[in-house]
C-alpha positions, 0 to 999 in steps of 0.5 A, a space after each residue: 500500500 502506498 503512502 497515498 493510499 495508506 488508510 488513517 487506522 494503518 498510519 496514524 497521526 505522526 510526529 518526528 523530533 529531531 536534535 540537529 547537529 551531529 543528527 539531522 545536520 553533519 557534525 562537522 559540515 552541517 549537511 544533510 543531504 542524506 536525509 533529503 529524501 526522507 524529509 521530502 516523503 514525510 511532508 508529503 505524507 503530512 508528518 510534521 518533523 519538530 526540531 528540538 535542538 540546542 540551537 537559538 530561535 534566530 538560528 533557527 528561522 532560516 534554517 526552518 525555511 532551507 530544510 522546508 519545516 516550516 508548518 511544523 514547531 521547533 523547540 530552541 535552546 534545549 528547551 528553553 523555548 518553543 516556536 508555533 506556527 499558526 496551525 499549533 497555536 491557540 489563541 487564548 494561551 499564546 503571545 503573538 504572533 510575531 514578526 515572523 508569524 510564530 507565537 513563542 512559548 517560554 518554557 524555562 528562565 530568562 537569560 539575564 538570570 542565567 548569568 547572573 547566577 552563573 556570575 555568583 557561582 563562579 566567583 564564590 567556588 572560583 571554577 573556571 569556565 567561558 560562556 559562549 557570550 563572553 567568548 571572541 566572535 572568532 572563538 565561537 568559529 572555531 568551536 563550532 565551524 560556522 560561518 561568522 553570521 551563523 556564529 552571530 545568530 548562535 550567540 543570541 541566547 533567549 533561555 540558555 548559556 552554553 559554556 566551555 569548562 577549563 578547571 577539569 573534564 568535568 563540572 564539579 558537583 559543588 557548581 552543580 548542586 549550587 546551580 540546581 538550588 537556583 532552579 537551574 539545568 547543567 545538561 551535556 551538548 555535543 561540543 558545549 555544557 549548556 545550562 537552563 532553566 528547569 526545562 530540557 528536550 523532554 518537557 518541551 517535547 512532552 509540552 508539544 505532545 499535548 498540546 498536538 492531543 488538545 488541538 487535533 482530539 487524537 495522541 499521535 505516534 512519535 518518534 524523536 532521534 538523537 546523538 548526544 547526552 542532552 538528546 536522552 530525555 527527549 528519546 525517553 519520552 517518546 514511542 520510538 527512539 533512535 540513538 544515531 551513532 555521534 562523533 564523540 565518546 560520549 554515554 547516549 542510554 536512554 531507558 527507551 524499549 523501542 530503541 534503535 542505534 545507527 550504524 551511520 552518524 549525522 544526517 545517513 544515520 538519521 534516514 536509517 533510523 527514520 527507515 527502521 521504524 517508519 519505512 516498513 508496512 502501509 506507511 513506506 513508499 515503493 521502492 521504485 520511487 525517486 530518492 529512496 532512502 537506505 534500506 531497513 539495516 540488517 543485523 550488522 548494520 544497526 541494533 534495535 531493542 524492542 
């Protein structure tokens, strides 16, 4: 059965969440060609796939329209906001909308406090670390090899701060419990700590799951993909899960039965993750249509838990 004729009982309401760097977008290059065909066939088929994602809302609003998600909602800033566009939207309990036709929904703290009590708990533990807004426009370039505009966008922080740590490999506990006490967040990225509000991928997530029931009568079937430590609440909350292989040595487990680890990292280890779970049954394409993803891995080349 093709995707035009898959009735709604075999392929009900969707919706994907995706981390973005290091996943959807190369770590390095922040291509994604590989998961182009994939991205092509799930808006064909009406599903809406939600960046989650460290990344800032004005980093965001351009990469929304390049990658064509623009009818979907994003969460920016590991949680710390969330875009909705018109058709996500209820007009009683959201702000907007704004300039560029999205209600924003705060969902953690301001950053003027962030700083703040990042400035109090440096000062009274003396630990040493840079934040991302104290750092050179040239050194975010090259942390994080983007250009110098993108870099600019980077650094507009509206809930969160990422932060290079110097006085170890890792965050003492004293800088932890002293920022927990403060209502605050100290989460693990791909090439940053980054510290919120009492929010993460998974609130925000589990916020937009809600709000998706509230406004369409039916709960959807949810899939989100991940590489890093920061990605693990998003992954836990949903149905399905994948853990793409990252560019790091860093610990991805989150307690997810329906779990699948990608043999290929960023953007082919996305689309083989995508073609595990959703491209089997009434809701896969023939194979003889233009740009057909991977095929579903065999044992050796992925893992799955279910």
């Amino acid at each position: 059965m093709s995707p035009a004729t898959a009735s709604p009982a075999a392929c009900p309401s969707r919706l994907l969440f995706t981390d973005l760097d290091g996943s959807l977008l190369d770590h390095h290059s922040y291509d994604w060609a590989p998961a182009r065909p994939w991205l092509a066939r799930l808006k064909a088929e009406g599903v809406s796939v939600i960046p989650v994602t460290s990344k800032t809302r004005s980093e965001l609003l351009p990469l929304r329209r390049e990658l064509g998600l623009e009818e979907a909602p994003f969460v920016a800033e590991n949680g710390a906001l969330a875009g909705l566009p018109p058709a996500w939207s209820h007009a009683r309990l959201d702000r907007g909308p704004g300039a560029d036709g999205l209600a924003i929904r705060p969902l953690g703290v301001d950053i003027g406090l962030i700083r703040q009590r990042l400035a109090v708990w440096r000062e009274r533990l003396g630990v040493r670390f840079t934040t991302m807004s104290e750092m050179p426009l040239e050194e975010v370039v090259a942390l994080t090899g983007l250009a110098e505009p993108q870099a600019r966008l980077a650094r507009r922080r509206e809930g969160s701060e990422p932060l290079i740590w110097e006085t170890g490999s890792e965050p003492s506990a004293a800088f932890r419990e002293g920022l927990e006490g403060d209502g605050l967040r100290l989460v693990r990225g791909g090439r940053f700590w980054h510290v919120t509000g009492d929010c993460d991928k998974g609130c925000a997530v589990a916020w937009l799951i809600e709000r998706f029931a509230a406004l369409r009568g039916c709960r959807p079937r949810t899939l989100a993909l991940g590489d890093g430590p920061n990605d693990i609440a998003m992954l836990e909350i949903v149905d399905q899960a994948v853990v793409i292989r990252g560019c790091h040595d860093l610990a991805v487990s989150p307690e997810q039965p329906s779990l699948y680890r990608s043999q290929a990292t960023g953007p082919a280890g996305w689309a083989e993750g995508v073609a595990h779970w959703w491209g089997r049954g009434g809701c896969r394409a023939s194979a003889a249509e233009e740009g057909e993803p991977p095929a579903e891995p065999g044992p050796r080349d992925g893992r799955a838990t279910a």
